[in-house]
C-alpha positions as CSV (number, residue, x, y, z in Angstrom):
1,X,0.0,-2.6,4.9
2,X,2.0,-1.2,2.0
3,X,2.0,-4.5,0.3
4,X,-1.4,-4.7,0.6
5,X,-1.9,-1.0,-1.1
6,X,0.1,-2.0,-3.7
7,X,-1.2,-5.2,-4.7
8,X,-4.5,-3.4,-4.7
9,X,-3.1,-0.5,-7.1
10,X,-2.0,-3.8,-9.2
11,X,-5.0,-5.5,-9.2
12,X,-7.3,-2.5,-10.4
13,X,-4.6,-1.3,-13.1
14,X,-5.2,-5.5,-14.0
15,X,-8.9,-4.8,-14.1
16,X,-8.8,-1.8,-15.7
17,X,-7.0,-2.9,-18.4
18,X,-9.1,-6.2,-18.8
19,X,-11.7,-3.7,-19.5
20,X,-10.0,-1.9,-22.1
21,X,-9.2,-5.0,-23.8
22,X,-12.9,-6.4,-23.9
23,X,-14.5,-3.6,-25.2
24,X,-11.5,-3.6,-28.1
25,X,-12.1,-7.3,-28.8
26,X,-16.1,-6.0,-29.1
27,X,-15.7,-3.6,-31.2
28,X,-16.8,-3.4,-35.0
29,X,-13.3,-3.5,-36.6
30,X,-11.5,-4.2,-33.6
31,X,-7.5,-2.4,-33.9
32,X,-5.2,-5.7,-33.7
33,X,-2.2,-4.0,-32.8
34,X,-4.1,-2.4,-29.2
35,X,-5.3,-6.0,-28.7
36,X,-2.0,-7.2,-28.3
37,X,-0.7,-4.2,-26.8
38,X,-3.6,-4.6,-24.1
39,X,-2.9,-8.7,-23.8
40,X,0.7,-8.0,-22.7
41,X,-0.5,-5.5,-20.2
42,X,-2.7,-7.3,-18.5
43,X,-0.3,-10.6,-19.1
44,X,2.6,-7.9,-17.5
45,X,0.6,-6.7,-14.4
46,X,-0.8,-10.7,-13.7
47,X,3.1,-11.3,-13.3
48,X,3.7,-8.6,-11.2
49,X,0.4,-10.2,-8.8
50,X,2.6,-13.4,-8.5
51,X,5.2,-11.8,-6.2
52,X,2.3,-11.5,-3.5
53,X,1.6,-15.0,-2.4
54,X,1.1,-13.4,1.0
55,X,-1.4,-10.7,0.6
């Protein structure tokens, strides 16, 4: 049950972040440095997913 709270914590953080990073890419003058800040986030938090094959 934990597991499952906690991969759902994960996966909205993931989402979240996702978010972020779309409406950055969208933008005008998009800021380069928050793109990549944002890609290794979301790259960070998909890791973290991997260690719940059973959930």
């Amino acid at each position: 049950m934990l597991r499952k709270a906690l991969f759902n914590i994960i996966r909205q953080e993931q989402r979240d972040i996702e978010d972020k990073l779309e409406r950055e890419e969208q933008q005008a003058s998009p800021d380069v440095r928050r793109i990549v800040g944002l890609q290794q986030e979301a790259t960070s938090l998909r890791r973290e997913l991997e260690h719940f094959h059973d959930v």
